[in-house]
C-alpha positions in Angstrom: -11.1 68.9 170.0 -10.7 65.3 169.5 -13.9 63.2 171.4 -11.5 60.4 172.8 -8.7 61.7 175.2 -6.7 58.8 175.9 -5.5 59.5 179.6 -2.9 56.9 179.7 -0.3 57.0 177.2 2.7 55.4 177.8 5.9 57.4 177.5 3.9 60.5 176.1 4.7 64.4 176.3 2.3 66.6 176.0 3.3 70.1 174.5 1.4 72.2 176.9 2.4 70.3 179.6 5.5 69.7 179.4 7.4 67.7 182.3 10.9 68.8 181.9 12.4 66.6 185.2 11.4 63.6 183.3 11.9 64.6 180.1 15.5 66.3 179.9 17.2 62.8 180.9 16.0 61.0 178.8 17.4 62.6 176.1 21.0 63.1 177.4 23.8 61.3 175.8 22.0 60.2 173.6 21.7 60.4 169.5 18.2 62.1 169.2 16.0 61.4 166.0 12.9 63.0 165.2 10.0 61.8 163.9 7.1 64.9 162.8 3.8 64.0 162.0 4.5 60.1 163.3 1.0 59.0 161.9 0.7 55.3 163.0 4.2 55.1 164.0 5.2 52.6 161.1 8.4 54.8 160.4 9.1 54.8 164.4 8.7 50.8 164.4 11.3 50.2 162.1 13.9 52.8 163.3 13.4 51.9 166.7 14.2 48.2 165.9 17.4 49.3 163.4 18.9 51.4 165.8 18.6 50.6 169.4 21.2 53.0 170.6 19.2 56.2 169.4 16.5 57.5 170.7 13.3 58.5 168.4 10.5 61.1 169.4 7.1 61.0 167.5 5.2 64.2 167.4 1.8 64.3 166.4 -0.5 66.7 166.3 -3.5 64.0 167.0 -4.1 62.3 169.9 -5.3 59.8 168.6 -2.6 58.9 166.6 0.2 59.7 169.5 -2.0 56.8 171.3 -1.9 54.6 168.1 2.1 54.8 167.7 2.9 54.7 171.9 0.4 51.4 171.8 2.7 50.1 168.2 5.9 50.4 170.0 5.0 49.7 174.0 3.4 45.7 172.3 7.1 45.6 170.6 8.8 46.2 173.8 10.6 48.8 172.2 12.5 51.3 175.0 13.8 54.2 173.0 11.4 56.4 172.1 8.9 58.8 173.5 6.0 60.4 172.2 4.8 64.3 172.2 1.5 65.6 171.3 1.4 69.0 170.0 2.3 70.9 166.9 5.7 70.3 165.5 7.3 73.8 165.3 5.7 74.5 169.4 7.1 71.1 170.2 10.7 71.9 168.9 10.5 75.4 170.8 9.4 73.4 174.1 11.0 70.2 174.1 14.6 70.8 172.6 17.3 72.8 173.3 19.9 74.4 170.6 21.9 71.8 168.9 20.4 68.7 170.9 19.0 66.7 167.5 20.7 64.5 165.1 17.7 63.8 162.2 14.8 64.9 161.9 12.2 63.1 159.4 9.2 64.9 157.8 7.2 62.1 155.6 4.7 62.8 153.8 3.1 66.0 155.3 -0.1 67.6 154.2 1.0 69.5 150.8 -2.1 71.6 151.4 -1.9 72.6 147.4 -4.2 75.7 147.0 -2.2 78.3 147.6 -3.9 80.1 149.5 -3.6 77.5 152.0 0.5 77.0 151.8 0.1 79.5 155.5 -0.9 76.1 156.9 2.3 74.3 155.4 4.6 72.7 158.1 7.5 74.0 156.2 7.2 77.7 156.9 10.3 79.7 157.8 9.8 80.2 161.2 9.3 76.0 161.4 12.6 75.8 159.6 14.7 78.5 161.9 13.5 76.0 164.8 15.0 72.8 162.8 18.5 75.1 162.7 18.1 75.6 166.4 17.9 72.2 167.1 19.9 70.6 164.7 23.7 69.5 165.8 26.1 70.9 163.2 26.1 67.9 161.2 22.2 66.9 161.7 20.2 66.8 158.9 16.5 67.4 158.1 14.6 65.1 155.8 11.5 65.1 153.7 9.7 62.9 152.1 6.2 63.4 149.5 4.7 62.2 146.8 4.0 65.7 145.6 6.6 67.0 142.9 5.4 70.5 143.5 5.8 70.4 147.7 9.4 68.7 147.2 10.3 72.1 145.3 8.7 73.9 147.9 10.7 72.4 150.6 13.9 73.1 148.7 12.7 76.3 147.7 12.5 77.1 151.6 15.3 75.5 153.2 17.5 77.3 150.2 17.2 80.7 152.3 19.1 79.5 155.1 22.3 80.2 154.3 23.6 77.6 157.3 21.2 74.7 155.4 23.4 72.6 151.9 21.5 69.9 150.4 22.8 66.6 151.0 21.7 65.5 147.7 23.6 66.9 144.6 20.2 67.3 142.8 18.6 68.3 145.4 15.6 66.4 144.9 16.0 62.9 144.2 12.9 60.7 143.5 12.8 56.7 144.2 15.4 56.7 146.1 14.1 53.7 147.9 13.0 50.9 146.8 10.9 50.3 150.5 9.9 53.2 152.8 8.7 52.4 156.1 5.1 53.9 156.1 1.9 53.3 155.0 1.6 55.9 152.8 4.6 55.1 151.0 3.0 51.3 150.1 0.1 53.5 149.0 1.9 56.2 146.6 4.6 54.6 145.3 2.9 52.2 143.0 1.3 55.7 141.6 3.6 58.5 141.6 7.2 58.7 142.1 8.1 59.2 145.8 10.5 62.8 146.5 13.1 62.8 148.5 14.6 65.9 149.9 17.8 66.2 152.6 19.7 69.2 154.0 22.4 69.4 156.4 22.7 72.1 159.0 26.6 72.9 158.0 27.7 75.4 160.6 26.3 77.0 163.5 24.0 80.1 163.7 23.3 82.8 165.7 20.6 80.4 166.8 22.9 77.8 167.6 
């Protein structure tokens, strides 16, 4: 449990929580982006800024860093967003109804390389049938790492959905950018190539 609990956080959700009056409005009408594992928020303070007609949602799984990105955004006046803490496939289950979400943005996520420790992996296939719940026929799921062996992985996964097609002919495509919007991309990239993966929800499921 983390030591500092930030009671005040502005325009935060919390997963167990959840405050559905205010929290169901918000979202209608509107284009819906998604923003797992928001870290800082850097990704959030870009997109927010570019496109002023959406509206982003940061979940993080740390408090600490929910506080950080609500804090990054609120200073920027920035309107559109709101942030949830909790884990990302509980927060989808909670938070979203089936086919509610245009984009949602993985970057960068634990690899958690031993395999023996891939159980931990945010991409597991019950994380990814919640991502086809979500998703609007016509959304798209993306993923970004530095690791060559988790960008397989992903594809690997999101391959045995038959209502998932990659977006990208090769499926993976590294350097795709030559700037990324988070700190761990200015980190990584002058080391590794950067990953990118993308897959499009391409017709509805039983799951919606």
């Amino acid at each position: 449990m983390e030591r500092n609990r930030f009671p005040d956080i502005e325009r935060e959700f919390q997963a167990r929580e959840p405050l559905y009056s205010e929290w169901f409005p918000l979202l209608e009408g509107r284009r819906v982006v998604l923003d797992i594992g928001c870290g800082h928020g850097d990704f959030l303070i870009e997109k927010t800024d570019q496109s002023p007609e959406s509206f982003f949602v940061g979940i993080e799984i740390s408090r600490k860093r929910v506080a950080k990105t609500s804090h990054r955004l609120a200073k920027r006046n920035r309107k559109n967003y709101a942030v949830i803490h909790g884990d990302g496939e509980w927060a989808l289950k909670v938070f979203f109804s089936t086919a509610s979400v245009d984009e949602i943005h993985i970057n960068f996520p634990d690899p958690w390389l031993r395999k023996r420790h891939w159980k931990n992996r945010l991409l597991r296939p019950s994380f990814v049938l919640q991502v086809i719940r979500v998703l609007k026929k016509g959304g798209k799921i993306f993923f970004v790492t530095d690791v060559e062996e988790y960008a397989r992985y992903a594809v690997e996964v999101f391959r045995q959905f038959e209502w998932l097609q990659s977006v990208y002919p090769t499926e993976i495509v590294q350097n795709l950018y030559e700037r990324f919007p988070t700190l761990f991309y200015q980190k990584m990239s002058p080391l590794r190539p950067i990953q990118y993966v993308c897959f499009e929800k391409i017709e509805n499921s039983l799951l919606g």
